[in-house]
N, C-alpha and C positions, 0 to 999 in steps of 0.2 A: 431575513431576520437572523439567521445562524448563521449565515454565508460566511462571514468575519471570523464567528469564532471558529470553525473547522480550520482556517488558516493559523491557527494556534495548537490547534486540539494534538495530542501523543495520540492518546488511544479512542477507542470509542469500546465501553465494555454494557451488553448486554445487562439488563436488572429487571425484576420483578417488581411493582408496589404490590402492595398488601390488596389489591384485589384482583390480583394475578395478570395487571396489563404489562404489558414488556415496554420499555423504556431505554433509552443511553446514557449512560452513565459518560460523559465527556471530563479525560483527563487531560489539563491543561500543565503551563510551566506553572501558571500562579493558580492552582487547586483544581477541584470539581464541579461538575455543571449537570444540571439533569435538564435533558432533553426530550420534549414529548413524543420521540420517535424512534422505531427501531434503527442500529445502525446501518442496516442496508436500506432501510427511507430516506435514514438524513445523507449518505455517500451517493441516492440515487438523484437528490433534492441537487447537491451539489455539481452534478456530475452534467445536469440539464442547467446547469446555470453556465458552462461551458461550452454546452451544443451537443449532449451527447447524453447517454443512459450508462444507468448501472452492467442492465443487458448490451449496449456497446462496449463498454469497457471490456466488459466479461471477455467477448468476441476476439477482440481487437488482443487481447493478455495471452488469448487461446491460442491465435493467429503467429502471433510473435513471437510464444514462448515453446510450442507447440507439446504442449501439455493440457490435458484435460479437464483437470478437476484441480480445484482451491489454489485458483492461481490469482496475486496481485490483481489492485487494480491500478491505474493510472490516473491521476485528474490534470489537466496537462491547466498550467498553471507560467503564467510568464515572471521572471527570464525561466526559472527551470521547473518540472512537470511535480509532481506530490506522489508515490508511490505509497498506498495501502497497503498491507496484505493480512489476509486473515489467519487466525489459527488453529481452523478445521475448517469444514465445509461447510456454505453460507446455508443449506436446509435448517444446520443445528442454528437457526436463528438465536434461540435462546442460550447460546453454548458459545458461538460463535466470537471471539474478541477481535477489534482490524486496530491494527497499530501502524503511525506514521514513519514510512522506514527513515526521515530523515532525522527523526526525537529518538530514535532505538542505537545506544551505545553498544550494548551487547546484550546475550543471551546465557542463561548459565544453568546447568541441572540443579534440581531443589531439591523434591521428593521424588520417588519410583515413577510415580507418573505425572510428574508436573514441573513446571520450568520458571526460571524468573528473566523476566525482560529488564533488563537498568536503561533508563531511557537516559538522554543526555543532558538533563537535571540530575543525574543519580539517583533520583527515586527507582524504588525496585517494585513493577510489577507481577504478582504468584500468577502465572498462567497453566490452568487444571490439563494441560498437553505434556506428553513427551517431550522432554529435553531435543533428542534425536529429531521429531516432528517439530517445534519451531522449529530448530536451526535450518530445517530443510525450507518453510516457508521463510524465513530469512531468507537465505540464501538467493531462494526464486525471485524474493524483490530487488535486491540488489541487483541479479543479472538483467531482469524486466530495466532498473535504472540504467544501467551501461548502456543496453541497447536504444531507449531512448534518446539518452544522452549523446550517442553517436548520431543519428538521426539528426536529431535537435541541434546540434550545432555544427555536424560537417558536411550537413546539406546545405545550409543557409551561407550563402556569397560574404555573408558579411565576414564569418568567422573561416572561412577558409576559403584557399584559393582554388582556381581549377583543377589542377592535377589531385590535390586531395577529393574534389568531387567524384572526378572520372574512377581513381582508385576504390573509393567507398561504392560507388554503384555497381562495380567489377564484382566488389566482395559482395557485395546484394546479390549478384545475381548467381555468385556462387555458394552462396550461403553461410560466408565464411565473414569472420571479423577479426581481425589483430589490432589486439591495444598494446601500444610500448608504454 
């Protein structure tokens, strides 16, 4: 029933109704949406409609990025993957905002402890974090995208030829990656 809209959605922001149930507040290019689920229900809801969980994602972000705590998630999405990431740790359910790194133009300090996101409509959303702390979860989604994006298409025959495979598996196994 959401499935369509997530494929739209910038953010997913955490909210209260008035009798303290938590909800998604889903920010789209053409407005808002309220969602009768927390955002780690509806990104878990999604994530099982591709063969996989929230707790995989999780895994799989740990695995890759090899970082342990509030890292991206991935919803691997054809031709290319949808990277999440949130802007604290998923405990603060209530606190917690995940924004689509592909709708996030940029990130810019606001107040002492708070940042704004311009997603790529230029709306500006206030996010109650550290300037410093998004850009860092920024950042970690964009590297999570490259490494996929490697993956994703210099494994696959279609988009490249053998000696690029051979090359990419080399850097696999040495852990290394060179983008020109």
């Amino acid at each position: 029933m959401y499935r369509n809209s997530l494929l739209d959605a910038c953010v997913l922001k955490p909210q209260f109704d008035q009798f303290n149930n938590l909800y998604t507040l889903m920010i789209t290019p053409n407005g808002y949406k309220k969602v009768p689920f927390t955002p780690m229900q509806f990104l878990d809801m999604e994530l099982k409609q591709h063969g996989s969980s929230l707790k995989g994602a999780k895994e799989a972000a740990k695995a890759v990025l090899k970082s342990n705590s509030v890292n991206p998630i991935m919803i691997p999405r054809s031709p290319l993957v949808h990277i999440w990431f949130p802007t604290e740790a998923m405990r603060n359910s209530g606190h917690c905002m995940y924004f689509a790194l592909h709708h996030v133009e940029d990130v810019k300090p606001y107040m002492e402890n708070r940042s704004i996101a311009v997603l790529t409509n230029y709306e500006e959303i206030k996010v109650p974090v550290p300037h410093s702390k998004l850009k860092k979860q920024w950042s970690k989604a964009k590297d999570y995208l490259s490494t996929a994006l490697l993956k994703q298409f210099y494994k696959d025959p279609l988009y490249s030829k053998a000696e690029q495979q051979i090359m990419l598996n080399c850097a696999e196994i040495n852990e290394e990656y060179v983008i020109h």
